[in-house]
N, CA, C and O of each residue as an XYZ file, in Angstrom:
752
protein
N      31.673      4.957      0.733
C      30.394      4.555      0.203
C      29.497      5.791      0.066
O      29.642      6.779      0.786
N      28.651      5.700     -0.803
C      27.688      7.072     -1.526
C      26.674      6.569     -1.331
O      26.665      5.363     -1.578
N      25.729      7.007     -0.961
C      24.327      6.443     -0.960
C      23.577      7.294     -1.625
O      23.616      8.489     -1.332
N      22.706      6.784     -2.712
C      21.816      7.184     -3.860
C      20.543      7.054     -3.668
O      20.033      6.053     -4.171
N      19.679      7.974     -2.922
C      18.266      7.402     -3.005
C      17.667      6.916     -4.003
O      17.724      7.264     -5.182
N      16.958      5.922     -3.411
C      16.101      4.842     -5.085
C      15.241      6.009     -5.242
O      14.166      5.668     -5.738
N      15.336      7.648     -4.930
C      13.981      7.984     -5.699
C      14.987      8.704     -6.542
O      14.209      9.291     -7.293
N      15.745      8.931     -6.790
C      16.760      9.581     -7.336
C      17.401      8.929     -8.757
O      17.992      9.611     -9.594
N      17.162      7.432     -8.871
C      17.695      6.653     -9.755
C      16.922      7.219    -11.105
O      15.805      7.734    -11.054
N      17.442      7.100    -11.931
C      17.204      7.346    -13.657
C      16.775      5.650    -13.958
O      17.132      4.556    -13.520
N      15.621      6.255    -15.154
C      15.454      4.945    -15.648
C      15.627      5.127    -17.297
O      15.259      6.020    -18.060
N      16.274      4.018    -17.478
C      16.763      3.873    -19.206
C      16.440      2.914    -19.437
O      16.540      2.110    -18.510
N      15.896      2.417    -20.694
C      15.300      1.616    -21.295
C      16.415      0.140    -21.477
O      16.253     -1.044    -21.183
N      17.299      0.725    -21.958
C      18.525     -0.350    -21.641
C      18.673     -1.840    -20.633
O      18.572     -1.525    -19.447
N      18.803     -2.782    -20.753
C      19.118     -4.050    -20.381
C      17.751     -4.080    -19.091
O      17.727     -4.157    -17.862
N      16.825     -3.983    -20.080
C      15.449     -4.613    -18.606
C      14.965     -5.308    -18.016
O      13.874     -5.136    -17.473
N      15.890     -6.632    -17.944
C      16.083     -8.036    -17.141
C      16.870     -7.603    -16.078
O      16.731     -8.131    -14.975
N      17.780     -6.599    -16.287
C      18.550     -6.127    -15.068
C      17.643     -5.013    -14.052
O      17.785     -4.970    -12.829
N      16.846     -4.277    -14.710
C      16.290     -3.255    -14.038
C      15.078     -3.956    -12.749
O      14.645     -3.167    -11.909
N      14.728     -5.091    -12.720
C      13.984     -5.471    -11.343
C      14.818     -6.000    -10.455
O      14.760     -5.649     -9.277
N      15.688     -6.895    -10.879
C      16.934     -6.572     -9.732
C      17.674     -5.294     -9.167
O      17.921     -5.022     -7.992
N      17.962     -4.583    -10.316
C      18.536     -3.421     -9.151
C      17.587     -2.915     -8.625
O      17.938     -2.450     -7.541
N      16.106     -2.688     -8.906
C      14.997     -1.813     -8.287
C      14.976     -3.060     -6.577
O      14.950     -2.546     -5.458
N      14.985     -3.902     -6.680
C      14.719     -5.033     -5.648
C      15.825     -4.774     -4.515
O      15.445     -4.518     -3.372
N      17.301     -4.844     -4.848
C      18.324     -4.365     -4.415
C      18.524     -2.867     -3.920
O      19.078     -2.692     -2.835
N      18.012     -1.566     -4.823
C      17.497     -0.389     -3.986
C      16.886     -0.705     -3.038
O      17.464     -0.612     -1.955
N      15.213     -1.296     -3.080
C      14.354     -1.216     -2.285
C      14.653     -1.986     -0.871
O      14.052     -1.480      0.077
N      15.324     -2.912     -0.610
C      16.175     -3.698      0.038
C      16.822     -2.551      1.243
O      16.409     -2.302      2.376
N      17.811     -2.080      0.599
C      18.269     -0.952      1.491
C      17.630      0.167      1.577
O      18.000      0.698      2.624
N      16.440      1.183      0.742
C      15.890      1.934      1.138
C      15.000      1.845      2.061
O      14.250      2.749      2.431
N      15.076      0.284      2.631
C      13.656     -0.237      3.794
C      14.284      0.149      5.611
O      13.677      0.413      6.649
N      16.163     -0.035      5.183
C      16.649      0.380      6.201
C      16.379      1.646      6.849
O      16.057      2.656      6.222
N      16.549      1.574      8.460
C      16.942      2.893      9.256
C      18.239      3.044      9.528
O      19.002      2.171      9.941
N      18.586      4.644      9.191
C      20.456      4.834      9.323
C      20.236      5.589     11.005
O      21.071      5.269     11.851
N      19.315      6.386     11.334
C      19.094      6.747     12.580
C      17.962      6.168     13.772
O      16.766      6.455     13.735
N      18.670      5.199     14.947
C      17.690      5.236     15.941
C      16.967      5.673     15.754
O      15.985      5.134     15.243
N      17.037      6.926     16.067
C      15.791      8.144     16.494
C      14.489      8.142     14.951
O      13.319      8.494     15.100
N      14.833      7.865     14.158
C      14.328      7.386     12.795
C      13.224      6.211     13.189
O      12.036      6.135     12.876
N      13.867      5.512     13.817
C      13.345      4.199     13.677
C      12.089      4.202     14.721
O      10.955      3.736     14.609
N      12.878      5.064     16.012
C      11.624      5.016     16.907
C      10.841      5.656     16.485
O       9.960      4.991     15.940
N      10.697      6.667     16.453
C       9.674      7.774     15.481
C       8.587      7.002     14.677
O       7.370      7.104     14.831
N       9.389      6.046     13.609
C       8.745      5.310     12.994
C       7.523      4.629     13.596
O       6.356      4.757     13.225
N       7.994      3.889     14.586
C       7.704      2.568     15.532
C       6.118      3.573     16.246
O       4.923      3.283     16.195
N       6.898      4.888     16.911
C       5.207      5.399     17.653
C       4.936      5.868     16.660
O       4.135      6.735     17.013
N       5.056      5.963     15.182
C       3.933      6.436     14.686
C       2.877      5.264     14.115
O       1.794      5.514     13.585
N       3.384      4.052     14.321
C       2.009      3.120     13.631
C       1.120      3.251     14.520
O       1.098      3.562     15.711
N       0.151      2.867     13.486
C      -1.825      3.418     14.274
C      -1.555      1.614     15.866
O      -1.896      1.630     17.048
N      -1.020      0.708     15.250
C      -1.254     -0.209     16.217
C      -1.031      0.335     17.478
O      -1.540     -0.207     18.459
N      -0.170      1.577     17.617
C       0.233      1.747     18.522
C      -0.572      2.868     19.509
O      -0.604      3.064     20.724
N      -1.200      3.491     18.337
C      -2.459      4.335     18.837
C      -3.503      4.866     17.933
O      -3.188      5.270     16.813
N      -4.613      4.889     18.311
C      -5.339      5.303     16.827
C      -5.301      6.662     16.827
O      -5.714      7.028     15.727
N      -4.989      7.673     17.560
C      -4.590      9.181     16.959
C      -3.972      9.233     15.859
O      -2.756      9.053     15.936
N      -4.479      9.451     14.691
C      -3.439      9.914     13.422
C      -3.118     10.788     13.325
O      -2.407     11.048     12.354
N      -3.492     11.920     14.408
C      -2.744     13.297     14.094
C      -1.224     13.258     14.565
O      -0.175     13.806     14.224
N      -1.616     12.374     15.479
C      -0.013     12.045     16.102
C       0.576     11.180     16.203
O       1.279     10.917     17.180
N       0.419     10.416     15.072
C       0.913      9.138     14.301
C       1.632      9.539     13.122
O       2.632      8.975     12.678
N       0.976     10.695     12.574
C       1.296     11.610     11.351
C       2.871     12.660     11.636
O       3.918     12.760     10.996
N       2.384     13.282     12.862
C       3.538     14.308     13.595
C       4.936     12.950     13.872
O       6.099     13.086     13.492
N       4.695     12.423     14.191
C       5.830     11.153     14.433
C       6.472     10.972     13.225
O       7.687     11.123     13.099
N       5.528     10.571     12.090
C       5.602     10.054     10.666
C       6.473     11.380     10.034
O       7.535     11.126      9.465
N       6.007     12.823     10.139
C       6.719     13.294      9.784
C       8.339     13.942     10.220
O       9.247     14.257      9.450
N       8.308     14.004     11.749
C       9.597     13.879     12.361
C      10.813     12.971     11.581
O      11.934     13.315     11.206
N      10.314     12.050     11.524
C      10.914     10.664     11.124
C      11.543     11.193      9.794
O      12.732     11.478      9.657
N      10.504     11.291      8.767
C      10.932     11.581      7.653
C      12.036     12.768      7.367
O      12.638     12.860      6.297
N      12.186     13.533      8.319
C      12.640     15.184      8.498
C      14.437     14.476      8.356
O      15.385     14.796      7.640
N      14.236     13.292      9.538
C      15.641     12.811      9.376
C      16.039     11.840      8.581
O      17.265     11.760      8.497
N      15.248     10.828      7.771
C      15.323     10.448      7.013
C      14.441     10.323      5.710
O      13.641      9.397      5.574
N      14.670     11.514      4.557
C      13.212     11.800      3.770
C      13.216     10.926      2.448
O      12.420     11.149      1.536
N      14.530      9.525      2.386
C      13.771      8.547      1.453
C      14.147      7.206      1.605
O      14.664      6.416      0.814
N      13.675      7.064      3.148
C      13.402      5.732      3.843
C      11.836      5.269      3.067
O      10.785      5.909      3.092
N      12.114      3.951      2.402
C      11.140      3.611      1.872
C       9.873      3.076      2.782
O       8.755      2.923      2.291
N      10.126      2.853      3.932
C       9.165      2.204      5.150
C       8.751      3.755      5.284
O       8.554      4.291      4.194
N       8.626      4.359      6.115
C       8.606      5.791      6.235
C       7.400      6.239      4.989
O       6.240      6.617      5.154
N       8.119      6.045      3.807
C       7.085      6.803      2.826
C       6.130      5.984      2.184
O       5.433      6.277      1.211
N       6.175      4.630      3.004
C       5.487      3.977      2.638
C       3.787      3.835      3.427
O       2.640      3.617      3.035
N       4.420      4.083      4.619
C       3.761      4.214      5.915
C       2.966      5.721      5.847
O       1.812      5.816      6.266
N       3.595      6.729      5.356
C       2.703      8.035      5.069
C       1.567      7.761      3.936
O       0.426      8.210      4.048
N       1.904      7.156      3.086
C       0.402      6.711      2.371
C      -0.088      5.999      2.691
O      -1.188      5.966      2.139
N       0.052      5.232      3.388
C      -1.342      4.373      4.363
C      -1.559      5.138      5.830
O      -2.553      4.969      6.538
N      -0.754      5.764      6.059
C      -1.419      7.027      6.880
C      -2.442      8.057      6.640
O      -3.175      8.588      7.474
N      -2.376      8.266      5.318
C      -3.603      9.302      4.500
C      -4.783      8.805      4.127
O      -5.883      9.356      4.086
N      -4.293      7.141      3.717
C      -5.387      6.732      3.265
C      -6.352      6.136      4.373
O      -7.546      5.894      4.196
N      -5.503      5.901      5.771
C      -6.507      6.018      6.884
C      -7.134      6.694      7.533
O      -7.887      6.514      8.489
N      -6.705      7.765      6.817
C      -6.833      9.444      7.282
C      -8.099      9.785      6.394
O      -8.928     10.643      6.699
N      -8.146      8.871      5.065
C      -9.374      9.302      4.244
C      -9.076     10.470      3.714
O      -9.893     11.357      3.469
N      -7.950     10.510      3.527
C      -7.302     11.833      2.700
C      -6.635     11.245      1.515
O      -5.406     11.239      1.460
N      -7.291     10.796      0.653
C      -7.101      9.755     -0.349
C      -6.356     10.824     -1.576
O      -5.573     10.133     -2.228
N      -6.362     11.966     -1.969
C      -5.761     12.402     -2.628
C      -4.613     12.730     -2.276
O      -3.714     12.582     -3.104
N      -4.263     13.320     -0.833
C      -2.418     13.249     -0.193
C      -2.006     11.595     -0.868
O      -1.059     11.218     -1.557
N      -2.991     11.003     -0.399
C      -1.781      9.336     -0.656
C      -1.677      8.622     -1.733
O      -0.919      7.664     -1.887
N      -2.733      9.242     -2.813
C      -2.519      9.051     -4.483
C      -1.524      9.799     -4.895
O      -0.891      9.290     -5.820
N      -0.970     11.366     -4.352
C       0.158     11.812     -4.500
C       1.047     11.310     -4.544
O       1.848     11.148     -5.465
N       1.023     10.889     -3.218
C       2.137     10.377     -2.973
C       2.777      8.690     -3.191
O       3.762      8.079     -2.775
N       1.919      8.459     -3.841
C       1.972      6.769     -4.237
C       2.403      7.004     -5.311
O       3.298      6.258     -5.709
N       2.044      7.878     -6.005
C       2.108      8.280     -7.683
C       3.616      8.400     -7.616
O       4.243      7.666     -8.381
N       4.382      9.311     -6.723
C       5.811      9.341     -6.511
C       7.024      8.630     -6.704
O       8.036      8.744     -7.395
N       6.302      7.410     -5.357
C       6.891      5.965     -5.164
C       6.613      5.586     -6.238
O       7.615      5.441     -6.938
N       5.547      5.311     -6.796
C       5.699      4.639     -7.941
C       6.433      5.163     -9.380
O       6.323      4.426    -10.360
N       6.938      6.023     -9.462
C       7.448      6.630    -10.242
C       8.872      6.426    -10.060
O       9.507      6.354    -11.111
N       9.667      6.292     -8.749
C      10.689      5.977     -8.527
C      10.998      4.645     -8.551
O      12.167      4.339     -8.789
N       9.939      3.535     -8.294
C      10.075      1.995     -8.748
C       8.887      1.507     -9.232
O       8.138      1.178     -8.312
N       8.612      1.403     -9.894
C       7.771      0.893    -11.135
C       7.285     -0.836    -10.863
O       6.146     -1.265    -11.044
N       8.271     -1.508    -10.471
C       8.595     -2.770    -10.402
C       7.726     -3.139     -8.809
O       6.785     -3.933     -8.798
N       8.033     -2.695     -8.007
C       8.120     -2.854     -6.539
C       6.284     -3.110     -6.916
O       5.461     -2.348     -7.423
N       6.142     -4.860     -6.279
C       4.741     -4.766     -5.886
C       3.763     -4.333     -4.677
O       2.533     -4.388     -4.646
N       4.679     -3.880     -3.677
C       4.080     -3.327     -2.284
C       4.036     -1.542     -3.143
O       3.090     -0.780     -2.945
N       4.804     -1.304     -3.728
C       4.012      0.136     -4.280
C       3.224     -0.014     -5.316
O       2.417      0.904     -5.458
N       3.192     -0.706     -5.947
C       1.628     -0.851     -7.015
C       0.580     -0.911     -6.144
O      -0.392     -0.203     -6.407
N       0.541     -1.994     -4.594
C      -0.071     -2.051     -4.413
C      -1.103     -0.952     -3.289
O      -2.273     -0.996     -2.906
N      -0.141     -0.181     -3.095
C      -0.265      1.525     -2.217
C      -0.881      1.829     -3.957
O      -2.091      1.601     -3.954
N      -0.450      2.213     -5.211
C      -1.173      3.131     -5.723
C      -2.158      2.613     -6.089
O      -3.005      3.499     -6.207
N      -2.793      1.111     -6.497
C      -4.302      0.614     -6.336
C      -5.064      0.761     -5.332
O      -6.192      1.164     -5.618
N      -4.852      0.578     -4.249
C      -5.171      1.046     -2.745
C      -5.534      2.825     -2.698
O      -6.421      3.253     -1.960
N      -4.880      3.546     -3.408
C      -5.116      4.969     -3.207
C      -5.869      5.319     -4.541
O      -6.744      6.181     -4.457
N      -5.727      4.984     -5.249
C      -6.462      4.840     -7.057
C      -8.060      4.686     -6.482
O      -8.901      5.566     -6.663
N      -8.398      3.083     -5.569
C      -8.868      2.534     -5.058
C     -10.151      3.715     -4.142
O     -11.312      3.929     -4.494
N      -9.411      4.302     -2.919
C      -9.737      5.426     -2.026
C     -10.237      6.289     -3.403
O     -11.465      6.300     -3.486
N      -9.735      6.816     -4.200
C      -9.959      7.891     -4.905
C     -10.952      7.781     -5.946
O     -11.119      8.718     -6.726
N     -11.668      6.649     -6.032
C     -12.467      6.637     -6.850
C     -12.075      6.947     -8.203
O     -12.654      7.811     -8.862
N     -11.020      6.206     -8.673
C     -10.287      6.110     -9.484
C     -10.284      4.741    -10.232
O      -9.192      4.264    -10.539
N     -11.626      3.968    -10.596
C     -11.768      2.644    -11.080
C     -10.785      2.173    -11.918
O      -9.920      1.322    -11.712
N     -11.098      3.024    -13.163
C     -10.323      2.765    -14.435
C      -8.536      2.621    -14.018
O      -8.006      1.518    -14.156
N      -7.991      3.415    -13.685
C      -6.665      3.442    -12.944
C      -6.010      2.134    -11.973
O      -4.941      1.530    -12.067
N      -7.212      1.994    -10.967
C      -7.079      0.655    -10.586
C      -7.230     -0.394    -10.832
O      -6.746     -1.369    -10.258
N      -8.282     -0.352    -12.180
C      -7.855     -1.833    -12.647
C      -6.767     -2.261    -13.759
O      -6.516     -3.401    -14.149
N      -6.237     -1.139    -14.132
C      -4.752     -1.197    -14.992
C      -3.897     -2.145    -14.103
O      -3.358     -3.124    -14.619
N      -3.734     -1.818    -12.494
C      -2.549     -1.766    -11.850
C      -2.994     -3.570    -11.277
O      -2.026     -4.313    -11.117
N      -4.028     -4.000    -11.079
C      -5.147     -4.782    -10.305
C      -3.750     -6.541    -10.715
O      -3.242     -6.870    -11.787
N      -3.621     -7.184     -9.328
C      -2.591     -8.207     -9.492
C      -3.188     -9.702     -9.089
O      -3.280    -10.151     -7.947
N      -3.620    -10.442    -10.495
C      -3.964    -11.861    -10.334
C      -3.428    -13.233     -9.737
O      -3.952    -14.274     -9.341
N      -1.923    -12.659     -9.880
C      -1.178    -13.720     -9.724
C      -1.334    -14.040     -8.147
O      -1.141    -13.273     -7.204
N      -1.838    -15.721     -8.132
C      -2.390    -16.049     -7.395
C      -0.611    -16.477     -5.720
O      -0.673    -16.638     -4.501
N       0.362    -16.472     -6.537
C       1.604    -16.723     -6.334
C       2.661    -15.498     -5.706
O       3.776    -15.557     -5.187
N       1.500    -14.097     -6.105
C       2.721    -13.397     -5.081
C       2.295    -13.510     -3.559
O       1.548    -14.173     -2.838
N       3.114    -12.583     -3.501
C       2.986    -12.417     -1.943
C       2.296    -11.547     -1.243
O       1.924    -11.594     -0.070
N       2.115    -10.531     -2.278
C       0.952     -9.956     -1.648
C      -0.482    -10.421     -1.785
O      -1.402     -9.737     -1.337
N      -0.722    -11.792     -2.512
C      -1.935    -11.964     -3.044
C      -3.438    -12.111     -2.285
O      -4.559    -12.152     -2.793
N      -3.036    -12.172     -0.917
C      -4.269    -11.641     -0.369
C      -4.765    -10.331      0.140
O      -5.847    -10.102      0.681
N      -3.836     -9.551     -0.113
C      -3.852     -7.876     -0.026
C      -4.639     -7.482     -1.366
O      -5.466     -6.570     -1.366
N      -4.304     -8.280     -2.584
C      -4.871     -8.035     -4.064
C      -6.149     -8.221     -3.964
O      -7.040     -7.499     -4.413
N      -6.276     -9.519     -3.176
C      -7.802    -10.338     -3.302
C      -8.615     -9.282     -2.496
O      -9.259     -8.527     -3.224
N      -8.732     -9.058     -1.158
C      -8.878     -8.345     -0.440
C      -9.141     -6.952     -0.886
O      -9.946     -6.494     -0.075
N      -8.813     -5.927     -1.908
C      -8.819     -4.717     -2.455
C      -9.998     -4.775     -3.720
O     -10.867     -3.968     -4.052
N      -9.509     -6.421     -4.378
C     -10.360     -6.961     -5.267
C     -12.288     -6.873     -4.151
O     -13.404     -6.556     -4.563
N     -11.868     -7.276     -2.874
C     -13.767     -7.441     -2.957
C     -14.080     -5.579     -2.399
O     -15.210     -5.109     -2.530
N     -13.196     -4.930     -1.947
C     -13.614     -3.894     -1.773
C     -13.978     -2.814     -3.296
O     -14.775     -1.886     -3.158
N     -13.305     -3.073     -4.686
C     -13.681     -2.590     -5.345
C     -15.022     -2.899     -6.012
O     -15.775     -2.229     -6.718
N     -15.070     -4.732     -5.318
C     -16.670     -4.745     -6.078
C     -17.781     -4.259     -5.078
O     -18.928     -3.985     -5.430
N     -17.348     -4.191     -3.898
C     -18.238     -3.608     -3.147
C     -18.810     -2.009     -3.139
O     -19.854     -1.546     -2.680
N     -17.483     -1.256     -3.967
C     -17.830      0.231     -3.985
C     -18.512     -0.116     -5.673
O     -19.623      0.414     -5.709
N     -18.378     -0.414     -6.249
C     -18.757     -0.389     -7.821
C     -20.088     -1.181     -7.792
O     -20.682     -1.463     -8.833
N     -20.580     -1.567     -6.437
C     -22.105     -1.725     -6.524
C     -22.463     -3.326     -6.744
O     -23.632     -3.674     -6.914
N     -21.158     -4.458     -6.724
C     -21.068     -5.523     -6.830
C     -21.130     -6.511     -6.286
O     -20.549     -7.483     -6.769
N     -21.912     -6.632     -4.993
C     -22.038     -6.908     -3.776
C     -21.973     -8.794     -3.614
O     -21.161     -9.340     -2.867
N     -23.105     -9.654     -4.564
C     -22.869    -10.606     -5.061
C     -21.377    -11.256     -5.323
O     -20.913    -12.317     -4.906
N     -20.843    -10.331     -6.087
C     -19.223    -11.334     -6.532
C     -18.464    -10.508     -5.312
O     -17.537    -11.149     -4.818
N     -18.664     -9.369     -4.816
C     -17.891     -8.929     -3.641
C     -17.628    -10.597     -2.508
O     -16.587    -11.064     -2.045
N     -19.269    -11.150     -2.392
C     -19.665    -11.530     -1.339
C     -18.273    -13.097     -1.375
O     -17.417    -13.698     -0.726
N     -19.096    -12.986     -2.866
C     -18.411    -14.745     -3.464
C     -16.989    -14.706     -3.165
O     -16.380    -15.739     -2.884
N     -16.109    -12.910     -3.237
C     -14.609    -13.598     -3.027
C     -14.261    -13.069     -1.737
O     -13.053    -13.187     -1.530
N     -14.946    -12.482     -0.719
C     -14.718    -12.764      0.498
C     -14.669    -13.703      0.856
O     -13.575    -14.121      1.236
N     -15.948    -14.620      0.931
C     -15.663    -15.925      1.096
C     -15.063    -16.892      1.043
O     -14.783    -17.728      1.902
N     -14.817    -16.803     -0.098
C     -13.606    -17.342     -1.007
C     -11.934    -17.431     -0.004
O     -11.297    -18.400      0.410
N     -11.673    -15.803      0.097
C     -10.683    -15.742      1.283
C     -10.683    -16.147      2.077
O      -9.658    -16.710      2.461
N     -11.689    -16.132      2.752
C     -11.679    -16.244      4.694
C     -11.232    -18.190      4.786
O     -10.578    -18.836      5.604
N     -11.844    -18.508      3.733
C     -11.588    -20.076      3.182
C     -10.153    -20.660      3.370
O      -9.577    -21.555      3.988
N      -9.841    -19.405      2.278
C      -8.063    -19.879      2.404
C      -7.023    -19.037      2.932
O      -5.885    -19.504      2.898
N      -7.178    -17.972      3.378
C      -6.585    -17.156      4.693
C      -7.529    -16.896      6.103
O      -8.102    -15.890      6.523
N      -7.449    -17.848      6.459
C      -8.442    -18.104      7.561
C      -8.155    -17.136      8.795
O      -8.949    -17.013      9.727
N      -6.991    -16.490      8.710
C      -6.208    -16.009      9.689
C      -6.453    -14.626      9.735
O      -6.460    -13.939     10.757
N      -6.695    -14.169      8.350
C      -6.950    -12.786      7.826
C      -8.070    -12.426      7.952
O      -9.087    -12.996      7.557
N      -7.912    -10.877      8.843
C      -8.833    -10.045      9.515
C     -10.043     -9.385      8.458
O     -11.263     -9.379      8.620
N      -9.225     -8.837      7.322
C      -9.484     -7.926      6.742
C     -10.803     -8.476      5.815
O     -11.693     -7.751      5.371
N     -10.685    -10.008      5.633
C     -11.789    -10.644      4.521
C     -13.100    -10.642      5.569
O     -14.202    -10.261      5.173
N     -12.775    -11.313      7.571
C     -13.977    -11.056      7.381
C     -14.494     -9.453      7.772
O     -15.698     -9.199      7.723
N     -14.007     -8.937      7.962
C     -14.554     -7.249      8.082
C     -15.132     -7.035      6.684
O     -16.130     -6.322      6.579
N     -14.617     -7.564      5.664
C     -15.570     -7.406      4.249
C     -16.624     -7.902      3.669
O     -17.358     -7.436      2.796
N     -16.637     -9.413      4.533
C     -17.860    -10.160      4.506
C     -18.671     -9.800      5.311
O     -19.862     -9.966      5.046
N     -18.333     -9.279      6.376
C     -19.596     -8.660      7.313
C     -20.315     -7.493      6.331
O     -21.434     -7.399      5.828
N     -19.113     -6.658      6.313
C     -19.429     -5.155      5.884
C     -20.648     -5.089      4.422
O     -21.424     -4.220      4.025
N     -20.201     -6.888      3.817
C     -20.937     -6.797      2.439
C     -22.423     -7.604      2.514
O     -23.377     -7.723      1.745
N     -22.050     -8.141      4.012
C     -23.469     -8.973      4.560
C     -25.023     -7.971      4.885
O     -26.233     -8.048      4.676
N     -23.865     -6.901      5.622
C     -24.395     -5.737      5.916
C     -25.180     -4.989      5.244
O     -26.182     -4.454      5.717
N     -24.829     -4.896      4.188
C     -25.199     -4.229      2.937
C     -26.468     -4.674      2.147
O     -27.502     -4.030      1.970
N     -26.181     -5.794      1.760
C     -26.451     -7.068      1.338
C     -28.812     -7.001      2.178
O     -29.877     -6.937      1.564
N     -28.583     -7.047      3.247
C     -29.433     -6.816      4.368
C     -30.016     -6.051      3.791
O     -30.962     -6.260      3.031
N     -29.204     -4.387      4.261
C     -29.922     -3.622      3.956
C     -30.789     -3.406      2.406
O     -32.007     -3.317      2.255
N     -30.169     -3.380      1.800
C     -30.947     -3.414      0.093
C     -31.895     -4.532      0.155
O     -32.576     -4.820     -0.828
């Protein structure tokens, strides 16, 4: 057996009903760890585990040293930057991933997220995902009230926080946005 990194794959225009399955089927196995020591690395570098990112980052990159196109791994370094507020490392590097799968909606949704950080409106709303049916769709919604909140939109920010907390009741992130836009909201 040969193993082909999915960042490595060629894309041809040819039979493109087939091309989100095999991108789905890459991404599938590029999510795997081939080394323990990979995996733990991985594991202490999430912030849950500590909020030092300098050494969440040093972990993150160990990791990668032994495995450099584990898709968890490089997925995890751009939301490492972008918690880092180093929003241009993780537009780099989203730009990458996304270049190697096109298809994959957890990397659209890293390069709206870093588009997003970067003050990159126009860009992010090319990429921006309605469908109320995926699976990431409260990660969408969620990015959705933070862009109206930076673009000065505080009103419809407010309306689809709300909106969330409604129907992901569970999810942290809507009310940290409804506060954050209550907050705001106040102040002005």
């Amino acid at each position: 057996c040969v193993w082909v990194p999915w960042t490595k794959i060629t894309h041809k225009k040819e039979n493109k009903k087939a091309q989100p399955e095999i991108y789905e089927a890459i991404e599938t196995i590029a999510r795997f760890f081939y080394t323990d020591k990979s995996q733990q690395l991985y594991e202490l570098a999430l912030p849950s585990k500590t909020q030092d990112l300098k050494y969440n980052l040093s972990k993150l990159n160990e990791a990668l040293k032994l495995e450099p196109d584990n898709l968890l791994l490089l997925e995890a370094a751009v939301t490492l930057d972008l918690s880092n507020s180093d929003c241009s490392s993780g537009l780099a590097k989203a730009k990458k991933l996304y270049e190697g799968n096109p298809v994959s909606e957890s990397i659209q949704l890293l390069l709206a997220q870093s588009y997003l950080c970067s003050g990159m409106f126009k860009d992010y709303g090319v990429l921006i995902n309605t469908d109320k049916k995926s699976n990431y769709a409260v990660f969408w919604q969620v990015l959705e009230v933070e862009f109206q909140f930076k673009t000065g939109q505080l009103l419809k920010a407010k309306e689809l926080a709300t909106q969330i907390t409604k129907q992901f009741e569970n999810f942290p992130e809507s009310y940290y946005w409804l506060w954050k836009v209550n907050l705001e909201l106040k102040i002005k």
